[in-house]
N, C-alpha and C positions, 0 to 999 in steps of 0.2 A: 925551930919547930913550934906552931901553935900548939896552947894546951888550951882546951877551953871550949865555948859554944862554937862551931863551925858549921856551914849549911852544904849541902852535900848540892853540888850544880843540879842534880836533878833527881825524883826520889819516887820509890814508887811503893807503899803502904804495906807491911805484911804485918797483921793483927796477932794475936794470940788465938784466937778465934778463928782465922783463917787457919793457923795452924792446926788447932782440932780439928775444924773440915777435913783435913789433908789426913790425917791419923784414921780416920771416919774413914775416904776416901779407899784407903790402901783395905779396908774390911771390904770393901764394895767392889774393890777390883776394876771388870772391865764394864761394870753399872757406872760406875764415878764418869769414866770415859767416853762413854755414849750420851751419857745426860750433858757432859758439858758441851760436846759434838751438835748434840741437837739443839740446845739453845744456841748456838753459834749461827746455824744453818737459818734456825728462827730469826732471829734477831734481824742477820745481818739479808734475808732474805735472794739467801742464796741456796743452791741443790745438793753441794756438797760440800764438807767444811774435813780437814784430815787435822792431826795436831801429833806433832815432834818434838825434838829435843831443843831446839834452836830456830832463831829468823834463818841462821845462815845454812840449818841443814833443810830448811823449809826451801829457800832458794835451789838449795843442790840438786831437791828431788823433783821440784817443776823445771829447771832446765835441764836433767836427766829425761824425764819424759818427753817434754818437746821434743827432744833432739833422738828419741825413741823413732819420732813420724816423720822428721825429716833430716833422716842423717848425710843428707849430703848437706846440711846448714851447721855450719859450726861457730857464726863469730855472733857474740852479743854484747850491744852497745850498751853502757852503762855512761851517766854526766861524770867528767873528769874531775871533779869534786864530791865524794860521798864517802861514805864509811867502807872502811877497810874490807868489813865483813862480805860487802860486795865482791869486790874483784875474788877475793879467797874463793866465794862460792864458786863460783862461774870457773875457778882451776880444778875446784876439787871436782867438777861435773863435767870432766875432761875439753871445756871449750875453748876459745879465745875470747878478749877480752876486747871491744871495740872502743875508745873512747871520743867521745862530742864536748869542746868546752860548754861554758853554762853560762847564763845570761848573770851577773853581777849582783843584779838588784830584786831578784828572786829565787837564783839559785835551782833553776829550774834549765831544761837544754836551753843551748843556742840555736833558736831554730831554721833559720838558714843552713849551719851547718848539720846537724838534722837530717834534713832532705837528702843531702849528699851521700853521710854515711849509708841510709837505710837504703840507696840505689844498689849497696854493692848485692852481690848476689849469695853472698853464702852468711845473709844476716838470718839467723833463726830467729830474734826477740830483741826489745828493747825495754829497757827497765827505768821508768821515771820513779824518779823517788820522790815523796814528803819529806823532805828534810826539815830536822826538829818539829814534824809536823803539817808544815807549809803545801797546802795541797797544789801540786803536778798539774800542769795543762793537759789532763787526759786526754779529753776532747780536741784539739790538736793536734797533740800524737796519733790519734786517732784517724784524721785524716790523711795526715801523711802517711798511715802505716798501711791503711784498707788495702789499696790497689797492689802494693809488695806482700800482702797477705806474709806481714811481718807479725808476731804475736806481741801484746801487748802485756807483760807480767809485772806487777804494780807494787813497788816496794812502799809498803805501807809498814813498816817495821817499828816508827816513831809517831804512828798519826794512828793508833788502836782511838778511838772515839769520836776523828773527827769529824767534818762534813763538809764538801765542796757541791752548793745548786743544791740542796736538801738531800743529797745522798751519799752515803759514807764509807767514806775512802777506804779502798779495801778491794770494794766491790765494781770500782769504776774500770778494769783492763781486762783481756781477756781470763785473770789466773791473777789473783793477789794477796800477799803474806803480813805475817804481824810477826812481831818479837814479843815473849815474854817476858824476857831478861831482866834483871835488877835495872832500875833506874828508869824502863820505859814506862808508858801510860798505867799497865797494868802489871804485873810480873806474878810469875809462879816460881821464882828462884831464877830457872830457865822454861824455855820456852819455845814453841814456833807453830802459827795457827794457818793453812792454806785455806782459800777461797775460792771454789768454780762454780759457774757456770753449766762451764763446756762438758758434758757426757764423755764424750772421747779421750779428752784429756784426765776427767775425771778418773774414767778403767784406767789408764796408765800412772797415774799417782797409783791408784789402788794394788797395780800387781808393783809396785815400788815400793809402798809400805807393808805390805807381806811378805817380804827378805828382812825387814829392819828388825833389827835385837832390841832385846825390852831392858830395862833398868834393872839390874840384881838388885837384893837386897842391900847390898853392900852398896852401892850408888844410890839407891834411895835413903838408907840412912844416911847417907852423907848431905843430901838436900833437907832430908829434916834438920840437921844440926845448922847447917846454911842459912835454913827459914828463922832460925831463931836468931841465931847472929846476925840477920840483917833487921828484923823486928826492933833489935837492939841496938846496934853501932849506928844504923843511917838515923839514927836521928839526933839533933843538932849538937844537942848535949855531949854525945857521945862519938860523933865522927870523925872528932881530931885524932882518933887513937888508929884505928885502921889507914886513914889517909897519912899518920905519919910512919908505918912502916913499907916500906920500899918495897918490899918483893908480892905485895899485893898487886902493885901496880897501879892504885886506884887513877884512874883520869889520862890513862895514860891512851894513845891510838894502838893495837896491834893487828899486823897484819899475821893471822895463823891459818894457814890453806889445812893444814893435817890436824881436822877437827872429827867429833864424833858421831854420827845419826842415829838416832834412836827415836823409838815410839813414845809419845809421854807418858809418863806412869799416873796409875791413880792418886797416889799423893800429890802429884802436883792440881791434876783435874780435881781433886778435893780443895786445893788450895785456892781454887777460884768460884767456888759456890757464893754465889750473889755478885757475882762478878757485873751484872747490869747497871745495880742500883751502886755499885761502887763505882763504877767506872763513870754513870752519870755524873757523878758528884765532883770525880777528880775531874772531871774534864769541867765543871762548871768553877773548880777551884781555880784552873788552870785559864781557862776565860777571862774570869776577872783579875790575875793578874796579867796577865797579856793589855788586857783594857788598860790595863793600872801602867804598864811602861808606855804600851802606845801612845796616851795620851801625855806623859811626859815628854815624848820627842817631838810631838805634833807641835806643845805648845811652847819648845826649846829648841827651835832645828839649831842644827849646827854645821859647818862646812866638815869637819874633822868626824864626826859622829851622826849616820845615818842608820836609818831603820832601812832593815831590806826589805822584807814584805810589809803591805799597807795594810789586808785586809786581819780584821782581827780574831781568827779562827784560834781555839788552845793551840797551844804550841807545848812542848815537850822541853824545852829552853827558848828564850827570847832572842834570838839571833841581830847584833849592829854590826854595822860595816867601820871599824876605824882608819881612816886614811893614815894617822898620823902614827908610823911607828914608836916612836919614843912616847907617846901618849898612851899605847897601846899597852906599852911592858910597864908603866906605871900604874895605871891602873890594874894592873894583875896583880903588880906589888902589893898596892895598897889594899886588895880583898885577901890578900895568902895571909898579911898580918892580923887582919882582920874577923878573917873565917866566913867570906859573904859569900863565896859560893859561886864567881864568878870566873869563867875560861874560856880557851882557844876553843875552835869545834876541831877538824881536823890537821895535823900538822902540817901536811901539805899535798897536791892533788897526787890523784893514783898514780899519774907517767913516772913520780917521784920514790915510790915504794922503793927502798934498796934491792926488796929481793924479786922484784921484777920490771926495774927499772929500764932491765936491755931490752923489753920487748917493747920500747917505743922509743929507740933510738931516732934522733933525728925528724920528732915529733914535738910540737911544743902545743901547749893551753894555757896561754900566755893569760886568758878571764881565771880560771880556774887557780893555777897558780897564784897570782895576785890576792885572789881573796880568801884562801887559805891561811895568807898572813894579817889578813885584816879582821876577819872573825872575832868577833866577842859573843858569850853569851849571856846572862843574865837567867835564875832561877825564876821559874814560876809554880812554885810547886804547895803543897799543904803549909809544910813545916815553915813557912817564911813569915816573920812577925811585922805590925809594924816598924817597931824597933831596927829590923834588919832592912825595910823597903827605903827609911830616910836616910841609915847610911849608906846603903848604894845609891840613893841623890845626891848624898853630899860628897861621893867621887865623881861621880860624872859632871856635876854641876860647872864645875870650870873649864868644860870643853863644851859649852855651850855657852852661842852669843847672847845669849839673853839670861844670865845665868841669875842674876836676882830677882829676876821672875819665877823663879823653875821651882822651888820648893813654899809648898805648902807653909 
């Protein structure tokens, strides 16, 4: 067990300050709530903006409403590599789960197979996601989705700031969600922000969030005491101690379908007052490291160690493809003793989940699968020093050919 400075894979800022908001907040009630509603609406230059407990109860309650308007549609396709949180959703909102393998080198569909799945007929919605940020070929789903008048709902869960063509992500599918959660872009503790458009679908989110139960006191004090604890443990100094007890879980994938929905309380909507000018910054934090790896692999390719995405938008973690398994568990090794902050993304694709594995018998995603085990990520986040950036050069550096060029 590390004791000692450790970097937390990915982190997301909660002040002391933020906290007062949040206190502030809870005096303000359902003022806190509508203010943050409406800068959302502003901002992201959308009509309607809802906010919940979670990304994943945010999903629950837009493929709850789709399938409100067309309940003879019940299967929706999700990439056979994504977060957990996904398929849960799409169970807990009574549907089926379709899956498309994904293209390797961006982690976005395969879009040939694409085509195929969206012909069947009881597709209600297809869900691309940004993974670690990575903006989705909307515009291409798009075209394949028009004419099956398939809905297009945009997991934007990990990409809260980013931008694909000057416009941001979120707002590019018919219906598009964000995560709050610890460790993403922005966090309230927890979280979940939706994005429409569409009026129609809009009234139907709306008579969906007028059933949902509010956070008692007793669950909000639990998020105050949370906000404090993560002010304090996630940072580097201090995150050896939460990461080495087990039953926290930290880092760990879980798949949990029997999660909670709720409307977000004002202490959280307090805890994100200035949430613009903060979110600007981390995502220009996030930028320049992203710049700062890219052009490490740019100017050190390697056969064994590729970058998957080229283009260099923030990212939420810096995603490589490693070919070389034994290279792969090495390098993991060498950051756990180290504390750099460095892991797998997901363990392995959805068809794989134990506890719903039978429902893709005799199904394989043979792309997905594969790079499930090749996955590395790399921190981009505030808290990473130089100190921290040259020793994750000098691990990688010998799985690059050109490795005595590669460090400054």
């Amino acid at each position: 067990m590390r004791i000692g400075r450790t970097l937390p894979p990915a982190a997301a800022p909660i002040t002391f300050k933020d906290i007062f908001s949040g206190l502030k907040g809870i005096c303000n009630g359902q003022t806190e709530i509508k203010r943050f509603e409406s800068e959302l609406t502003r901002h992201f230059k959308v009509s309607h903006s809802f906010l919940v407990s979670s990304g994943k109860a945010a999903l629950t309650i837009i493929l709850k409403s789709l399938h409100e308007q067309h309940p003879e549609r019940n299967e929706v396709i999700i990439p056979a590599f994504t977060c957990y949180s996904v398929p849960s959703a799409i169970l807990k909102a009574g549907l089926e789960i379709r899956l498309c393998d994904i293209n390797p080198d961006t982690l976005d569909f395969d879009f040939d197979q694409l085509e195929n799945e969206i012909s069947r007929p009881c597709v209600l919605a297809v869900i691309p996601t940004h993974l670690f940020g990575m903006p989705a070929d909307i515009g291409r789903i798009r075209n394949i989705t028009t004419a099956k008048k398939v809905w297009i709902v945009e997991d934007a869960a990990q990409a809260m700031g980013g931008e694909s063509n000057h416009q941001k992500l979120g707002t590019l599918g018919d219906v598009g969600f964000f995560s709050l959660g610890r460790g993403k872009a922005l966090s309230t503790v927890e979280g979940g922000i939706i994005l429409t458009n569409n009026p129609g679908l809009a009234d139907r989110i709306a008579r969906q969030m007028a059933d949902l139960p509010e956070y008692s006191r007793l669950e909000t004090l639990k998020l105050l005491i949370y906000a404090v604890i993560l002010n304090i443990f996630m940072r580097p100094a201090w995150f050896w101690f939460p990461k080495a007890l087990p039953f926290l879980k930290l880092g760990e994938t879980l798949f949990e379908p029997d999660f909670s929905i709720q409307k977000l309380c004002a202490f959280q909507a307090g805890l994100s007052r200035g949430w613009e000018k903060r979110l600007k910054q981390i995502t220009l934090d996030r930028q320049k490291a992203v710049r700062n790896w890219a052009d490490l692999m740019s100017r050190c390719p390697s056969e064994k160690m590729q970058n998957i995405h080229l283009a260099c938008q923030a990212k939420l973690r810096f995603p490589l493809k490693v070919t070389d398994a034994a290279a792969l568990a090495g390098i993991l090794a060498v950051s756990e003793q180290n504390g750099l902050g460095l892991m797998r993304a997901y363990p392995d694709s959805v068809n794989h989940i134990p506890q719903i594995r039978d429902r893709f018998r005799n199904m394989t995603f043979p792309k997905a699968s594969a790079i499930a085990g090749q996955v590395l990520t790399l921190p981009v986040h505030h808290f990473m020093k130089a100190a921290d950036i040259r020793k994750i050069k000098q691990i990688l550096t010998p799985f690059f050919q050109k490795e005595n060029k590669c460090l400054p």
